[in-house]
N, C-alpha and C positions, 0 to 999 in steps of 0.2 A: 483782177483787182485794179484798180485806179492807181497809177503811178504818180505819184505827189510829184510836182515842178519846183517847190518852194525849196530852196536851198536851204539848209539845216546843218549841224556839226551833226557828226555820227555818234550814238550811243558809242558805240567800240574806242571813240576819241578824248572820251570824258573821265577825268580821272575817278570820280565820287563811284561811276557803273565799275573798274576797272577792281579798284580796290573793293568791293562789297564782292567782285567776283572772285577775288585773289583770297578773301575770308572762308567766303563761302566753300572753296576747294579745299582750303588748309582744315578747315572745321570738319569737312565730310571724310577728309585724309586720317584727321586722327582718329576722330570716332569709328571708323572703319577698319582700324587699327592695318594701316598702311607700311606701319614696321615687322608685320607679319607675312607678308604679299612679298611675289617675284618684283614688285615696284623698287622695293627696299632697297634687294642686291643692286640694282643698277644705280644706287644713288650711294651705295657704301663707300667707295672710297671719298669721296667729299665727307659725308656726314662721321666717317672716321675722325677725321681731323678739325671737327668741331666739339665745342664744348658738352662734356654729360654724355659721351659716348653711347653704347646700350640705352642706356635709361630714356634717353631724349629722341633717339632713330626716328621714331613714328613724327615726330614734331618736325625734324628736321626734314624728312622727307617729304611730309606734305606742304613744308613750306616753299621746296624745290617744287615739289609739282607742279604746287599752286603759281610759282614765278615763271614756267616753262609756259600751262597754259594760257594765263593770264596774258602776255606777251605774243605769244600764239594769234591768240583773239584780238588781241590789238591790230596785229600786223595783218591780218585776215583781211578785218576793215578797213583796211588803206585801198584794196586793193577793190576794182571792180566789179559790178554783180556778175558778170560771166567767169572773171576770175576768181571768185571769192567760190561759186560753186564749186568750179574746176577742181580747186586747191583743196575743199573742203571734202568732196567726193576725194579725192587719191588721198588725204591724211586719213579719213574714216577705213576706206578700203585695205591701206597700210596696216592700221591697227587689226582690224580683223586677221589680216594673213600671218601678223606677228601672232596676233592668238592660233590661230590653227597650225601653225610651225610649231607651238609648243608640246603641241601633243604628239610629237614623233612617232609622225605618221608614215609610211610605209610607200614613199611616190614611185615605185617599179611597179608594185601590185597596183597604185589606182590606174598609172599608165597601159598594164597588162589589159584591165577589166574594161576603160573607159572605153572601146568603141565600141563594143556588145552592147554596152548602157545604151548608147547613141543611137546606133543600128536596131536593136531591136526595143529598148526601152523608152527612148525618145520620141520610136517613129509611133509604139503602139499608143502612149498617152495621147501623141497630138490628132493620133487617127482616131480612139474615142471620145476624145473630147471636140471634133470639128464636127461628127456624127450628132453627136448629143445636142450639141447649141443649135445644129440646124434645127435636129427635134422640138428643141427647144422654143426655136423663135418660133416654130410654124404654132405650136400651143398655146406659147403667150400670146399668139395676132387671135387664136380663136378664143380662147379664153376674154381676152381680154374685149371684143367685137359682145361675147356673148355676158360680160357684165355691164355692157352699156345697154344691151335690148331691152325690150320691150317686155321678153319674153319670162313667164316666171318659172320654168323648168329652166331655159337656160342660166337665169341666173341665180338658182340654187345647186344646180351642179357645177357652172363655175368656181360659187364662193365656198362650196364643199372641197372641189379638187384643193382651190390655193388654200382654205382652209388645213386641210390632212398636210400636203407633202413639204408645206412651208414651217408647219407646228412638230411634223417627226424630224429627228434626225437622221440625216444625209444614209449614215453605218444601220441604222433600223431598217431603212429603205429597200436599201442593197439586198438583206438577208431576206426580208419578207418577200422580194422579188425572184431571188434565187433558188429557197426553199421552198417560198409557200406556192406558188405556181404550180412546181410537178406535181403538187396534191390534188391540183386538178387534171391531171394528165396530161400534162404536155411540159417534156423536159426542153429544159431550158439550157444554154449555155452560159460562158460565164463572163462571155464581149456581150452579148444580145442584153444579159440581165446589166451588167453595169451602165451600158448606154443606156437603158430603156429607167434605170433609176435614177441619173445622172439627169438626161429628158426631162421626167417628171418632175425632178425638184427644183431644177432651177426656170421650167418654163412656167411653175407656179409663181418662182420671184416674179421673173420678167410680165408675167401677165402685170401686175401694179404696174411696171414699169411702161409698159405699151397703156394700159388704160390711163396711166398718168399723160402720156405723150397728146394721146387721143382729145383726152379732155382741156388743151393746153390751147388749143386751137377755137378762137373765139366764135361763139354760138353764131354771129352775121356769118361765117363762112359757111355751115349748113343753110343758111335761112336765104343766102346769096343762089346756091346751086339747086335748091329747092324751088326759086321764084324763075330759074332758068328752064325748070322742067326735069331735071335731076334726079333721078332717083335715089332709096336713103344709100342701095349699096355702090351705085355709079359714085355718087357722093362721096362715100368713104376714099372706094378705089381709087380715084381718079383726082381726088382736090384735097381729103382729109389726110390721109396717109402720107402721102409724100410730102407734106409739110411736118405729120408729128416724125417722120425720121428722123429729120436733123436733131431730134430732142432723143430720140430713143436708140439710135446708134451709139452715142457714147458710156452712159450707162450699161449697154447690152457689153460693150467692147471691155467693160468690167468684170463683170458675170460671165464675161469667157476663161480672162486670169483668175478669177477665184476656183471657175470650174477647172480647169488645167492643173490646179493644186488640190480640189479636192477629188479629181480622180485616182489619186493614191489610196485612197478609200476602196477602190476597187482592189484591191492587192488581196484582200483579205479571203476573196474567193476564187484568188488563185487566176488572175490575170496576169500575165507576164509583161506588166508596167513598169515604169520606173523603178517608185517603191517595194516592187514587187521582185524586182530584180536585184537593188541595192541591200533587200534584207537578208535573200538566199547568196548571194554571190561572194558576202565577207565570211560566210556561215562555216567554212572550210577550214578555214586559217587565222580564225578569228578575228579579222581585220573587218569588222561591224561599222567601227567608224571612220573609217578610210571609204568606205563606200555609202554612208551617209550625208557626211562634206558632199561628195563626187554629187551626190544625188541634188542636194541643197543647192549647188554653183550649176547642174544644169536646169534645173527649176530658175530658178534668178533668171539666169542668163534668156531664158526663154519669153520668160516674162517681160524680160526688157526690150527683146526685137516685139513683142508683140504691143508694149506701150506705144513703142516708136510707129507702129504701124497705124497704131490708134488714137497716134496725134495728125499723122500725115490725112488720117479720113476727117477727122474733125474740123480740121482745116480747110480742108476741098468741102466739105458741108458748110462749112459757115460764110463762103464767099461771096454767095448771094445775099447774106444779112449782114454785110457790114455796111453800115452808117458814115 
């Protein structure tokens, strides 16, 4: 987005936004009934030694709240765009671990279990999921090649594939791939079948996404390598393609974190993934959510080397189009 020059006061500076914000909290505090909530206990001894004791708690408390936050946001916007994130990230982050500290959780057992998750459940989600996308892109480039032809078998089987595996769900996918297969005689496993549904449905997304790419690239650039002697696939290879990358790389770099979260989806037929690990492994001692968390903050965390990975290419793509 376009970063405005014009020097302005900050919304966060203005008293009329500060106070509609300081309402708006105390309003959602009471009606939330905020004197009911662990909020309360930490504001009791002040609201003790206010007027209307009991009766008025909920009032009193969300008027503290609303003075805490409101204040908060104030002071937030003084402060810098890198530091306002900064700040904003570790108070959001704070709040979550105060939540997940409340549920007296069990940190010897997540410590005992965490590098088994690591070791063997980290390593096998990112092994089928790098499997899979490769699958993936090689489907969406032909798919997507065989919705721009010529040809009308190929592009009724094209828009039949992304038709099917983009209109089922992911979990339908899986079973019909795992079961319904042996029925034709050939057993299947249960890495082969989750890769190979994993594959199909998101190289059905990516196919749009490559033909989007494809089509994005203005009709002189064929009509240019065409009048050179070109042929239509010299064409593609060689002058179309590596221009719609830059468009189709980021996107794809998407469609890899979503697929990385929904191969937990494979758990269900007995992959030894993540989810697959974190739902047997609490199943002993009952500590279900102690290895749920575990699973959530290494999903996150994964995600976030791999955003970071997937600015650093966006970047090195876009060097050659900056203006």
């Amino acid at each position: 987005m376009y970063h405005d020059h014009v020097r302005r006061d900050r919304l966060t500076n203005k008293a009329w936004f500060l106070g509609v914000l300081a309402l708006a909290i105390t309003a959602a505090g009471i009606l939330g009934g905020i004197g009911h909530t662990g909020l309360a206990a930490a504001f009791a001894p002040v609201t003790a030694a206010l007027p209307g004791g009991e009766a008025l708690v909920s009032v009193w408390a969300a008027l503290g709240l609303a003075l805490i936050l409101t204040l908060n946001v104030h002071l937030l916007g003084r402060l810098s765009l890198r530091l306002q994130v900064a700040a904003v990230w570790l108070e959001v982050l704070s709040l979550f671990l105060v939540f997940f500290y409340s549920f007296d959780l069990s940190y010897s057992f997540i410590l005992g279990k965490l590098s088994f998750l690591i070791t063997q459940g980290v390593a096998t989600t990112l092994y089928i999921s790098a499997i899979s996308i490769a699958i993936a892109f090689v489907l969406a480039m032909i798919g997507a090649i065989a919705r721009l032809s010529n040809n009308g078998f190929a592009i009724a089987i094209s828009s039949f594939y992304t038709s099917f595996f983009r209109g089922v769900p992911l979990l339908i996918q899986i079973y019909l791939i795992y079961l319904g297969i042996p029925q034709l005689g050939y057993v299947i496993g249960a890495i082969p079948a989750g890769v190979a549904a994993l594959s199909l449905c998101y190289g059905a997304y990516m196919t749009e996404i490559f033909r989007a790419g494809i089509m994005s690239i203005p009709k002189g650039q064929w009509e240019a390598a065409r009048a050179l002697g070109f042929g239509p696939m010299h064409t593609l290879v060689l002058i179309i393609l590596p221009q719609s990358l830059r468009l189709i790389i980021p996107p794809t770099g998407n469609q890899f974190i979503a697929m990385l979260k929904d191969s937990s989806l494979v758990s269900v037929i007995g992959v030894w993934e993540l989810m697959f690990l974190a739902r047997t492994q609490g199943r002993d001692e009952f500590r279900h959510l102690e290895m749920l968390i575990t699973a959530a903050a290494l999903y996150w965390l994964i995600s976030i080397v791999l955003e970071q990975l997937q600015a650093r290419l966006e970047r090195r793509l876009a060097r050659g189009h900056r203006h």
